[in-house]
DODRENBA-158541 format. One record per residue (C-alpha): residue number from 1; residue in one letter; chain; y, z, x. Coordinates in Angstrom, 1 decimal. Each point is the difference from the previous one (the first is absolute). Example, Ala and Ser with C-alpha at 12.3 -4.5 7.8 and 13.67 -1.06 7.14 Angstrom:
% residues 2
<pt num="1" residuo="A" cadena="A" yy="-4.5" zz="7.8" xx="12.3"/>
<pt num="2" residuo="S" cadena="A" yy="3.4" zz="-0.7" xx="1.4"/>
END
This chain:
% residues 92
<pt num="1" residuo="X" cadena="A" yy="-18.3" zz="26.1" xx="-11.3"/>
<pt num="2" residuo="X" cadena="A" yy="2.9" zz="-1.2" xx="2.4"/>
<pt num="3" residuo="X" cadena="A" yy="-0.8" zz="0.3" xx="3.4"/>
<pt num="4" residuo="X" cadena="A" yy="2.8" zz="0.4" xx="3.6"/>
<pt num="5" residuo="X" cadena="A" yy="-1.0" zz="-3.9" xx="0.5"/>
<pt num="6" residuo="X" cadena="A" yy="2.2" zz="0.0" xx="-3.8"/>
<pt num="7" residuo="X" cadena="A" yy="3.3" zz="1.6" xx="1.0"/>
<pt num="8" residuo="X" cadena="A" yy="1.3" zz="-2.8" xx="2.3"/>
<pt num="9" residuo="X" cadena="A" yy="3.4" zz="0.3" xx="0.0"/>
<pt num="10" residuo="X" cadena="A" yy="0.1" zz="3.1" xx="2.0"/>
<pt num="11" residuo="X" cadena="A" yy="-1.5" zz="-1.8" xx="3.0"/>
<pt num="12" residuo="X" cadena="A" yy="3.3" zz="-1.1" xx="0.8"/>
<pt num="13" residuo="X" cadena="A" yy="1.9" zz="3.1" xx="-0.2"/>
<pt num="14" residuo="X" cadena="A" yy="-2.5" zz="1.8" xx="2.1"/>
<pt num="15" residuo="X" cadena="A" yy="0.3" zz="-2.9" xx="2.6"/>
<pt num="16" residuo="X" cadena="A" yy="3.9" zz="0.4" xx="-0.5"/>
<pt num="17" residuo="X" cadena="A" yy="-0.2" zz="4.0" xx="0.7"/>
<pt num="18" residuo="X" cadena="A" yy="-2.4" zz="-0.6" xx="3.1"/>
<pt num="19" residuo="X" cadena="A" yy="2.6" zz="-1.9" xx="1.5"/>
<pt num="20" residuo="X" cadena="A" yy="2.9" zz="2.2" xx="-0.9"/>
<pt num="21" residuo="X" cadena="A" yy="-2.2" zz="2.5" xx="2.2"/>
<pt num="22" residuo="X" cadena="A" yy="-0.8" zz="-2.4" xx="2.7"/>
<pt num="23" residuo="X" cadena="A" yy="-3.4" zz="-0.5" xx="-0.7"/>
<pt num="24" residuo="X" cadena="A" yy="-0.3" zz="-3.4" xx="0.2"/>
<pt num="25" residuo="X" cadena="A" yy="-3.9" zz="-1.0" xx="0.5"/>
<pt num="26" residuo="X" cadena="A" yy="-0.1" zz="2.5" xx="-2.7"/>
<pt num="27" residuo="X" cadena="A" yy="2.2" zz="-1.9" xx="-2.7"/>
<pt num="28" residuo="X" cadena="A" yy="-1.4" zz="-3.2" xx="1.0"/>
<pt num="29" residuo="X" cadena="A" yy="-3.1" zz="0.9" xx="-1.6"/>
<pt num="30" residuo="X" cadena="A" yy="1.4" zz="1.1" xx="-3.3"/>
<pt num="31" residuo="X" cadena="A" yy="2.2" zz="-3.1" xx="0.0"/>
<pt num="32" residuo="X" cadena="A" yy="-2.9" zz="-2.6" xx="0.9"/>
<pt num="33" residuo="X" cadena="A" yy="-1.8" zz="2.1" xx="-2.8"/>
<pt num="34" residuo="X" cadena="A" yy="2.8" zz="-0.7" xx="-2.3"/>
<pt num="35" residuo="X" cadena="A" yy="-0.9" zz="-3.6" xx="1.3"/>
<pt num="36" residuo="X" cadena="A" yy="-3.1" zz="-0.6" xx="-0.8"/>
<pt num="37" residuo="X" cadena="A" yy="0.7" zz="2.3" xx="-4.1"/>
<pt num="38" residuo="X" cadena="A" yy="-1.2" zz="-2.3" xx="-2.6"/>
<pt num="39" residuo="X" cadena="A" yy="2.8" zz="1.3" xx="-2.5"/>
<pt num="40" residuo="X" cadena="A" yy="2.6" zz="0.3" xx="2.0"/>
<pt num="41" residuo="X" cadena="A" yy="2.4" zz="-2.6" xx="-0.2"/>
<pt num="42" residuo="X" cadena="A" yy="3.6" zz="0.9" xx="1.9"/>
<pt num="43" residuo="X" cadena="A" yy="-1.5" zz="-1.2" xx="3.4"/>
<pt num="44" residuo="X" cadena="A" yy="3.2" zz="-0.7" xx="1.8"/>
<pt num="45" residuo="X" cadena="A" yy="0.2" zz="3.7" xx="0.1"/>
<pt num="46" residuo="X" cadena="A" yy="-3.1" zz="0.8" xx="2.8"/>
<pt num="47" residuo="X" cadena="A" yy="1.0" zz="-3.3" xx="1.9"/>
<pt num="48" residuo="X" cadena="A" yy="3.0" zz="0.6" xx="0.1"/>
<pt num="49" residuo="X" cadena="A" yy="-0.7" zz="3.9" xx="1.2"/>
<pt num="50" residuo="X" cadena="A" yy="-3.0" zz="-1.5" xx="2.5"/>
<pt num="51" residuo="X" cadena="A" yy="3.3" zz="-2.4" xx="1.3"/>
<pt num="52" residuo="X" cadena="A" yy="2.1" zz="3.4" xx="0.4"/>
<pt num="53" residuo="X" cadena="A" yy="-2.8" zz="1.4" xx="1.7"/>
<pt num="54" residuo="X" cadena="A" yy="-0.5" zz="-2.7" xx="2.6"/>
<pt num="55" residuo="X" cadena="A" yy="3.9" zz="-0.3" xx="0.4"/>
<pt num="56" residuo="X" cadena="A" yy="-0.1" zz="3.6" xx="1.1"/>
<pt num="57" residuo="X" cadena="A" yy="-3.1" zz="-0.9" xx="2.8"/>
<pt num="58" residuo="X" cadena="A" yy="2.3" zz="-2.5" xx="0.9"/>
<pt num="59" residuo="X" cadena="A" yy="-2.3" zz="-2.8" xx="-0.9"/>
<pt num="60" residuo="X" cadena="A" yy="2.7" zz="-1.9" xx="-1.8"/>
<pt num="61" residuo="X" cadena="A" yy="-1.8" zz="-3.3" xx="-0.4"/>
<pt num="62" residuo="X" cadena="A" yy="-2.6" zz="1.6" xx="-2.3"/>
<pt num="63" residuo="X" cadena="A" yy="2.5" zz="1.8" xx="-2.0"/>
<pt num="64" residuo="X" cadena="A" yy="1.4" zz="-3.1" xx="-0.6"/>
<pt num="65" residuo="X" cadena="A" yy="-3.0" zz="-1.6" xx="-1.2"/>
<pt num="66" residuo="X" cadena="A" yy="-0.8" zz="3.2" xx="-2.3"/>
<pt num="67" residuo="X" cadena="A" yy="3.5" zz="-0.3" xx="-1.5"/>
<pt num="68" residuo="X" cadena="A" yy="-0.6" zz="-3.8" xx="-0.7"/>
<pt num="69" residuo="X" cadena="A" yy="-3.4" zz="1.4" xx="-1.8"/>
<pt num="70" residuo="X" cadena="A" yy="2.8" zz="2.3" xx="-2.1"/>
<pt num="71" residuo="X" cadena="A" yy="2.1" zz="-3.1" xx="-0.4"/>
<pt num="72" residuo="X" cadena="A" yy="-3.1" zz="-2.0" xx="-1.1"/>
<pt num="73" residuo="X" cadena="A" yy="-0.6" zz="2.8" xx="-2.7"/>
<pt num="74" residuo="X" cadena="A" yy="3.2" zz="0.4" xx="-1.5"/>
<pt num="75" residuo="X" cadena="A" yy="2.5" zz="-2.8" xx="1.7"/>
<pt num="76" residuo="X" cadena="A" yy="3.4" zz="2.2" xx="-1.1"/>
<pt num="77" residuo="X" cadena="A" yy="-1.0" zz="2.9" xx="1.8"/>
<pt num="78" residuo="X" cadena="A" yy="2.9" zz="0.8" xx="1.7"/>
<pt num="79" residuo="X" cadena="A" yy="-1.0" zz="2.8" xx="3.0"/>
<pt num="80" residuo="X" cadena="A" yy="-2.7" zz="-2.6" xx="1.1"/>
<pt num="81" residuo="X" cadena="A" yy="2.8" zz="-2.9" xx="-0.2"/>
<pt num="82" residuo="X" cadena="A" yy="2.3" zz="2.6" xx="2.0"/>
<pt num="83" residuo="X" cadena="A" yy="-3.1" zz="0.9" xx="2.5"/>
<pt num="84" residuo="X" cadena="A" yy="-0.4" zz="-3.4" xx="1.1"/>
<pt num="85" residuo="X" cadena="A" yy="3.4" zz="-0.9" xx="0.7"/>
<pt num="86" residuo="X" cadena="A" yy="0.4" zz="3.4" xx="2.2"/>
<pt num="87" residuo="X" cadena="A" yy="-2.6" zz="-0.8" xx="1.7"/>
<pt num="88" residuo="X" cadena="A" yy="0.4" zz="-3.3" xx="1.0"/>
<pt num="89" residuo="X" cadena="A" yy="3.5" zz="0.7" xx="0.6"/>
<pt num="90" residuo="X" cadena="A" yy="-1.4" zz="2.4" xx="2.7"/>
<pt num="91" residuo="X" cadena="A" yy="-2.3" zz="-2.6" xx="1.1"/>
<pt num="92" residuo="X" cadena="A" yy="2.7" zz="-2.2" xx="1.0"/>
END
């Protein structure tokens, strides 16, 4: 019998929705949760998502470091590539 803890890939997409809505502490549980999913394997998505996240607090060196986890994941993903240079750009 499959269970919630099964159905991974939604994790994501209800952390992506939370944010839409500004519910940030929110999403960040369904993204860490999507984290932490033994089957699911496209994990540059919630980093990258926890990175847009702490962009939007304003904590800009720990989106970076969560879009270098995306980059570490999947090294072509382009919107972490671009998140990084936007931010250091505004760092500077």
């Amino acid at each position: 019998m499959k269970t919630w803890n099964d159905f991974e890939n939604p994790y994501n997409d209800i952390g992506v929705y939370l944010i839409a809505l500004g519910h940030y502490e929110e999403a960040i549980y369904w993204l860490e949760s999507a984290l932490q999913a033994k089957r699911y394997e496209s994990k540059q998505y919630p980093y990258y998502n926890l990175g847009k996240i702490m962009e939007k607090k304003g904590e800009w060196n720990e989106a970076i470091g969560y879009y270098t986890r995306a980059l570490e994941c999947n090294p072509d993903y382009q919107p972490a590539k671009d998140a990084i240079t936007r931010l250091v750009s505004w760092m500077n």
